[in-house]
C-alpha positions as CSV (number, residue, x, y, z in Angstrom):
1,X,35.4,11.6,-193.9
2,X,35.0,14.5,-196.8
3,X,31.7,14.0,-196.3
4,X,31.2,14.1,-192.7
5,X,33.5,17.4,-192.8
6,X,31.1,19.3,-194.7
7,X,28.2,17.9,-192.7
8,X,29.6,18.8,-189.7
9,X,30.5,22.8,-191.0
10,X,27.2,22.7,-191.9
11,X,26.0,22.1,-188.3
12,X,28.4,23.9,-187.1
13,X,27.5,27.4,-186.9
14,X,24.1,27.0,-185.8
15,X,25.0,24.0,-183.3
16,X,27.6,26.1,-181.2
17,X,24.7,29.2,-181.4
18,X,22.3,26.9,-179.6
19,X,25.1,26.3,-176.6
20,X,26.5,29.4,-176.6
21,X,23.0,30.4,-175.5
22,X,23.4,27.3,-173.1
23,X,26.6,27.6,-171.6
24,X,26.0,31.5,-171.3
25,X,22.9,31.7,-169.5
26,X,24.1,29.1,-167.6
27,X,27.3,31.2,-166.4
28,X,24.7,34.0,-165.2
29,X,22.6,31.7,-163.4
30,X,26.0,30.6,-161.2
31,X,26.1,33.8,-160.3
32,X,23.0,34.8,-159.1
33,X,22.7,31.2,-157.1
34,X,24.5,30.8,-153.8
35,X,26.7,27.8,-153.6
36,X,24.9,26.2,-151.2
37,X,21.7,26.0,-152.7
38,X,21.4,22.6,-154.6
39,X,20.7,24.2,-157.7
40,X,24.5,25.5,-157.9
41,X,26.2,22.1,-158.1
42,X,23.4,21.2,-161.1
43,X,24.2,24.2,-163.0
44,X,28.1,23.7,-162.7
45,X,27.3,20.0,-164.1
46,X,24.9,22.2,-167.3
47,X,28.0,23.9,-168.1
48,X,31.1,20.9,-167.8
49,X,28.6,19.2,-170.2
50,X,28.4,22.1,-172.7
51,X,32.3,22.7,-172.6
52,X,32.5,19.1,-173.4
53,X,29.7,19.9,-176.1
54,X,31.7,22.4,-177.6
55,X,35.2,20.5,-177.6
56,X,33.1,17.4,-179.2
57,X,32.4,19.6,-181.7
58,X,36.1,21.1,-182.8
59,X,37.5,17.6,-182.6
60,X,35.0,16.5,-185.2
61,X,35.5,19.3,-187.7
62,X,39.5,18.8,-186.9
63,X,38.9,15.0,-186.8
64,X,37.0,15.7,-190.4
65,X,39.7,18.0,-192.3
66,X,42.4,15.9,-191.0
67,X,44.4,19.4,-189.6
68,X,47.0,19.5,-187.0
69,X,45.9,18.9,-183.5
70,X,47.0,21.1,-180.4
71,X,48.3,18.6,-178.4
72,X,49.4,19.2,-174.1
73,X,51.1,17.5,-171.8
74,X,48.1,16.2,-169.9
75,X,47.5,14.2,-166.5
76,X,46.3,11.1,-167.7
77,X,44.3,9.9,-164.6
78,X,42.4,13.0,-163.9
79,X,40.9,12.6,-167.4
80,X,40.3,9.0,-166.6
81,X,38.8,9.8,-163.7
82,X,36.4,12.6,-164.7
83,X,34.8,10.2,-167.3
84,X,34.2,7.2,-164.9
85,X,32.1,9.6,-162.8
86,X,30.2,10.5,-165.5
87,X,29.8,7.2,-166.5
88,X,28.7,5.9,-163.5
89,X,25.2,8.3,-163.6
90,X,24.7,7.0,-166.9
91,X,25.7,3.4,-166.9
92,X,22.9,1.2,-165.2
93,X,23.6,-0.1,-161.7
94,X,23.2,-3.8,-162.6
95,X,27.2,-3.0,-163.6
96,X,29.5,-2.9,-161.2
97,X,32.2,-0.3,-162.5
98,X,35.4,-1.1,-160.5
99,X,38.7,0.9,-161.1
100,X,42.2,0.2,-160.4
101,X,44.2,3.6,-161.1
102,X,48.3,2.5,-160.2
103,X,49.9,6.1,-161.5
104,X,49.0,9.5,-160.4
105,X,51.3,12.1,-161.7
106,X,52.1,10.5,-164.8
107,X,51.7,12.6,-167.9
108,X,51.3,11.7,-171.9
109,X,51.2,14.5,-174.6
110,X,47.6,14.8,-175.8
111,X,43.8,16.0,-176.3
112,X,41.8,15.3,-173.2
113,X,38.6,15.9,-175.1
114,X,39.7,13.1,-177.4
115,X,40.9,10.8,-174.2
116,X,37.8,11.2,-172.5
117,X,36.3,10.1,-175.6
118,X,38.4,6.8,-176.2
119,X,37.5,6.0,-172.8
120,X,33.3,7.1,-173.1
121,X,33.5,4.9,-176.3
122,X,35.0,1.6,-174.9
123,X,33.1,1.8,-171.2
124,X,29.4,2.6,-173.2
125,X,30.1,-0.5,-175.8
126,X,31.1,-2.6,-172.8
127,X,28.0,-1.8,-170.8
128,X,25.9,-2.4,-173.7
129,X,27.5,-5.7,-174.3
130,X,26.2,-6.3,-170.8
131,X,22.6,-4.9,-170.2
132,X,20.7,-8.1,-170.6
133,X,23.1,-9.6,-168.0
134,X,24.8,-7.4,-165.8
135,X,28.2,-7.6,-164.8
136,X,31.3,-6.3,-163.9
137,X,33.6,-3.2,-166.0
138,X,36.8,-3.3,-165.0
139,X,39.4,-0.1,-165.8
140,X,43.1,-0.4,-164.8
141,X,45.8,1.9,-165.8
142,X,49.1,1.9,-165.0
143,X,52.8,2.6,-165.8
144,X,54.9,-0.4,-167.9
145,X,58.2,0.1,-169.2
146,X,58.8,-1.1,-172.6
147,X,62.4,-2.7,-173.3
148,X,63.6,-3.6,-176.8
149,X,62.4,-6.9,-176.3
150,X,59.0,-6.1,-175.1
151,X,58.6,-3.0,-177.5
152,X,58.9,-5.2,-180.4
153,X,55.2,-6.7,-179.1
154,X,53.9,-3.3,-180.0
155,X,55.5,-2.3,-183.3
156,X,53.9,1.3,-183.4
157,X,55.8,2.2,-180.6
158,X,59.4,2.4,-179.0
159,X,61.0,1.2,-175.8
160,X,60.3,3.6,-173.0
161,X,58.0,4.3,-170.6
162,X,53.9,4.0,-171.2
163,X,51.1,4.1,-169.6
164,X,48.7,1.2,-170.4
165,X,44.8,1.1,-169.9
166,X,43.1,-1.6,-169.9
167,X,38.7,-1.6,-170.3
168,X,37.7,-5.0,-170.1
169,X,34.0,-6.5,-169.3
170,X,32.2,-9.8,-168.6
171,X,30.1,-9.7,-171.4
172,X,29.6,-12.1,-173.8
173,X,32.6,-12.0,-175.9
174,X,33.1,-11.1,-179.6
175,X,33.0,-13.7,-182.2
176,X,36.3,-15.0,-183.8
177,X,34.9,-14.6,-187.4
178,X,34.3,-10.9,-187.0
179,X,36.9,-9.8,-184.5
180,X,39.6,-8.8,-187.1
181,X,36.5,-6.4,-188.8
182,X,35.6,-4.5,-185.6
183,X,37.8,-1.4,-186.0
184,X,36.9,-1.2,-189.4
185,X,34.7,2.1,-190.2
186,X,31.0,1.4,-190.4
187,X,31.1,-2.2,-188.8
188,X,28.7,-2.9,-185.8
189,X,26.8,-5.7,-184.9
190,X,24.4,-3.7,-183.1
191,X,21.1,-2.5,-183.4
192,X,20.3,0.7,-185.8
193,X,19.5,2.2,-182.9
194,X,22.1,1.7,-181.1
195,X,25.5,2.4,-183.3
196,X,26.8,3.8,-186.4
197,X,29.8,1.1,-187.1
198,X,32.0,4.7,-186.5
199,X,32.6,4.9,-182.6
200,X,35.6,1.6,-182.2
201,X,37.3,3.4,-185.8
202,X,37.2,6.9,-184.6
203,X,38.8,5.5,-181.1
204,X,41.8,3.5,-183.2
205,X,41.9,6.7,-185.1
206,X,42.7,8.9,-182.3
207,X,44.9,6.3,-180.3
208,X,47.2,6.3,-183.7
209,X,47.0,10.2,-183.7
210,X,48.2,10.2,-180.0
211,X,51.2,7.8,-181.7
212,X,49.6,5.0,-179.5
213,X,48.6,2.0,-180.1
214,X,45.2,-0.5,-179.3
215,X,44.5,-3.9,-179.6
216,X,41.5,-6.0,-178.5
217,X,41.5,-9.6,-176.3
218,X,38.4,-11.3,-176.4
219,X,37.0,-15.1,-175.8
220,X,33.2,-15.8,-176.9
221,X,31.3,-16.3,-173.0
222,X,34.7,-14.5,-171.6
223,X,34.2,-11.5,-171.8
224,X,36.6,-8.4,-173.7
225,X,39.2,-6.5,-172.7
226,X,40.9,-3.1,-174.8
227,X,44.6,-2.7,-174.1
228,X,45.9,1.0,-175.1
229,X,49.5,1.9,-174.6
230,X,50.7,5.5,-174.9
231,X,54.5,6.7,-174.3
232,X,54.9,8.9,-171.7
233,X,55.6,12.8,-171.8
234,X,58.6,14.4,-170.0
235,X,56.5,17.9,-169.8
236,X,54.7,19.0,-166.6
237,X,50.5,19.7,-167.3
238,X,49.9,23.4,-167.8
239,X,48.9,25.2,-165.4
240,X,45.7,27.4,-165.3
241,X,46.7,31.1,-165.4
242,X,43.8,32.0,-163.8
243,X,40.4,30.7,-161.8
244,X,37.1,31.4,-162.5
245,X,37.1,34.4,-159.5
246,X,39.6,36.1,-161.4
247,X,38.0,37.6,-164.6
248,X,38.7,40.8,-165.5
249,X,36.7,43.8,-165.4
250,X,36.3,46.8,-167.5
251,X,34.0,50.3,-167.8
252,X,34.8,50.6,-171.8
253,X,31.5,50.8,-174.1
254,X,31.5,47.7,-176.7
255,X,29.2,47.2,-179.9
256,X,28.2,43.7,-179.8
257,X,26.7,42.6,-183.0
258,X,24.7,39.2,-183.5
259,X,21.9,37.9,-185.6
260,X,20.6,35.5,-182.9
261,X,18.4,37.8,-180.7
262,X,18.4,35.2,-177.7
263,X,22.8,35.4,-177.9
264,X,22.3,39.4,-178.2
265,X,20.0,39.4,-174.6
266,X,22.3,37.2,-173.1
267,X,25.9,38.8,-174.0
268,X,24.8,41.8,-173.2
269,X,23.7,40.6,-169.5
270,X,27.2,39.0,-169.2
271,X,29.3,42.2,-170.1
272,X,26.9,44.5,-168.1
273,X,28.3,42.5,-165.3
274,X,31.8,42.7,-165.5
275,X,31.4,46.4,-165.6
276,X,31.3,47.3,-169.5
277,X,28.5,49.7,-171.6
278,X,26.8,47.6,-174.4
279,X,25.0,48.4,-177.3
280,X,23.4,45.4,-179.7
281,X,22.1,45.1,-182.8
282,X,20.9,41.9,-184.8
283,X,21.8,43.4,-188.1
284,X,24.9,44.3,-189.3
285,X,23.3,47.4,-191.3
286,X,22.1,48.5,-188.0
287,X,25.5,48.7,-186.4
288,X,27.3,50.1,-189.0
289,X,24.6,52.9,-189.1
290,X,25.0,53.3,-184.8
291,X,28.9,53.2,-185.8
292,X,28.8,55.8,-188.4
293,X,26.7,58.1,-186.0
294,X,29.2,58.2,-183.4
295,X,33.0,56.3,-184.1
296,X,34.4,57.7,-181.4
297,X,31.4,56.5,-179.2
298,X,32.7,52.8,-179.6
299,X,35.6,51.1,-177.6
300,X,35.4,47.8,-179.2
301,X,33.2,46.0,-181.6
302,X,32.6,42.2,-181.3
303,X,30.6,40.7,-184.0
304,X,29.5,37.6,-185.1
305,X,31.1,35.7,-188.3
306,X,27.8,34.4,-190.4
307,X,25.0,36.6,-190.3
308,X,22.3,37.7,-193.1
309,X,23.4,41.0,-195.8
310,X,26.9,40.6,-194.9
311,X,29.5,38.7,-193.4
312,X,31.3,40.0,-190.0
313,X,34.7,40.3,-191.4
314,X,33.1,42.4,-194.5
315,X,31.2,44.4,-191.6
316,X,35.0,45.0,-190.3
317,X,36.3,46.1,-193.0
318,X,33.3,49.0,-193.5
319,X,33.8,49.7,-189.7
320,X,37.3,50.3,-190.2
321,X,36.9,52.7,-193.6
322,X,35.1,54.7,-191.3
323,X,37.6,54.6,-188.5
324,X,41.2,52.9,-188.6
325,X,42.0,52.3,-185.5
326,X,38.5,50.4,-183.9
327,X,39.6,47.0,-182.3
328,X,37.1,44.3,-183.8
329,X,36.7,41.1,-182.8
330,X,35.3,38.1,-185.1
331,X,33.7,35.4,-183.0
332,X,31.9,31.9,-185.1
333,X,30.4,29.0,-184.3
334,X,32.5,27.4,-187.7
335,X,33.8,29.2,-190.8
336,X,36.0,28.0,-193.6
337,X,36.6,32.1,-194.2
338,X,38.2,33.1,-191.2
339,X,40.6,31.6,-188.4
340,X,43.1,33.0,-186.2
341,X,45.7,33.1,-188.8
342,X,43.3,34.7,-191.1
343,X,42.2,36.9,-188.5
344,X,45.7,39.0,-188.0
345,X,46.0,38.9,-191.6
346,X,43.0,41.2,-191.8
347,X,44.0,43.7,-189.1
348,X,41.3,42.1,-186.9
349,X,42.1,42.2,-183.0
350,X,41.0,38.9,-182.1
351,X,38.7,35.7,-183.0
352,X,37.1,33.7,-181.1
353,X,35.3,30.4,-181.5
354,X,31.8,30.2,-180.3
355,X,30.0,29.1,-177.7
356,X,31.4,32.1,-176.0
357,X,32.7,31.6,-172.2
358,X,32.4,34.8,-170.2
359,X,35.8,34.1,-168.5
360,X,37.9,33.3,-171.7
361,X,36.1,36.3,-173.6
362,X,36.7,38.6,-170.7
363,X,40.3,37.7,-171.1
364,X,40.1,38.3,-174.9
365,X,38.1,41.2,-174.5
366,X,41.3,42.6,-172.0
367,X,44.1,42.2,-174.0
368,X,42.5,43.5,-176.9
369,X,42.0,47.0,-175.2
370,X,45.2,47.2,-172.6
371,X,47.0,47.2,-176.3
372,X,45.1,50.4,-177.4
């Protein structure tokens, strides 16, 4: 896991540069394409997939370092349901995917990006286990109450309620000699092609993490089914502050500083639109020569965290010899040399993690000068 930490820092950085490109041209092009043209509905699709990109790629530098996770009182259907219909474009039609969802409101303390994953995992290995044959993928969730008798069938978890999903197929079965192995890290029977022996660990690994617990039923020419039991959350979902009509505006000028030309272009498109004056540079030397020309010139600087001759929070610090009070923000695709925490530490006004969404950065970008 040390090992796939520093692969995946390493990947990072560049990584969310490619989908910040992505997800932020794709955020202009919804707004110059009506929503009744076809091509609106593909685009909102474009950027669900690179949100998804860019929580895939958190969990695995969390999953990696083994650090706290941020977890929410979450509606555990609506996740459900949201990866069943992507599933069923990618899944082949020779399986039938039927559903039987028995709780609605129910809520469990968790990651969605992490759910959605247990349940992508299970649902792709079962449709692999069935593409020579076809057949039929079955998902049913529902509440179960747990008394002390029946809780002590589970012994990771308490009496109480749960809700309980259950992923079975009619595949072929797993074999009795290797079913005790399966969620053992690096074990697959598949093709080289086709797994790393990582996906069924990584799920057991996250169902513990979510203090649930998983176990597998299977019968060679039967078929398999996943049972996953988590305990029920008393919280309510949080609810979004804000939609995406609602992001705020502002006629302030900003230095926006970036080594990735193609991020430069498309930033400065983004806050042109919501009202704001941009200058960018790709160089840091550059901007802290347009800075020192005219300080008071400059509302708010934004720069990015790795980029060649120096790093963005040394860039800060050079900024702010030359004038104390200018709001900087530090946005990276990964860095083990700043975080939030380390962020207010160094007087800086905000950090954000990349790919950059126009509505969450407008936000940022709002608080950051109302404090002024």
């Amino acid at each position: 896991m040390e090992s796939i930490g520093t692969l995946a820092g390493g990947i990072a950085h560049d990584f969310n540069n490619i989908m910040a490109i992505i997800l932020g041209n794709t955020e202009l092009a919804l707004d110059d394409v009506p929503k009744w043209n076809s091509a609106h509905s593909s685009l909102e699709e474009i950027k669900k997939a690179s949100l998804r990109a860019k929580n895939i790629v958190k969990q695995l530098l969390s999953f990696s370092r083994k650090t706290d996770q941020k977890l929410q009182p979450i509606q555990i259907t609506s996740v459900i349901k949201d990866a069943l219909k992507f599933l069923r474009s990618t899944i082949p039609t020779t399986i039938n995917i039927h559903r039987d969802i028995q709780t609605t409101e129910e809520t469990i303390l968790a990651d969605p990006t992490q759910i959605n994953q247990i349940i992508m995992n299970l649902c792709i290995n079962a449709s692999q286990a069935m593409e020579q044959t076809g057949g039929d993928l079955n998902v049913t969730v529902a509440k179960v109450i747990l008394d002390n008798n029946s809780a002590k069938d589970y012994p990771d978890l308490k009496s109480g309620d749960h809700v309980k999903i259950m992923i079975s197929d009619t595949g072929p079965g797993i074999d009795p000699e290797i079913i005790g192995q399966i969620f053992d890290p690096y074990f697959t029977t598949k093709e080289v092609s086709k797994g790393s022996g990582m996906g069924l660990s990584i799920v057991h690994g996250i169902v513990k993490s979510h203090s649930g617990t998983i176990a597998v039923d299977s019968s060679q020419g039967k078929g398999t089914k996943f049972i996953i039991l988590f305990p029920l959350a008393t919280e309510k979902p949080m609810v979004e502050a804000q939609t995406i009509h609602d992001i705020p505006r502002g006629n302030e000028t900003i230095l926006f500083v970036d080594d990735e030309l193609s991020i430069t272009k498309m930033v400065q498109r983004m806050f042109e639109r919501l009202g704001y004056k941009v200058e960018t540079t790709t160089t840091p030397r550059d901007a802290l020569e347009r800075f020192s020309l005219n300080p008071d010139n400059f509302d708010l600087v934004i720069t990015d965290m790795t980029m060649p001759q120096m790093t963005g929070v040394k860039l800060a610090k050079k900024l702010m010899d030359i004038r104390e009070d200018i709001p900087i923000i530090v946005c990276a695709g990964h860095s083990t040399l700043v975080n939030e925490e380390k962020a207010k530490e160094l007087s800086l006004a905000a950090y954000i993690m990349k790919p950059i969404d126009m509505q969450e950065t407008a936000q940022t970008i709002r608080k950051v000068l109302d404090k002024k």
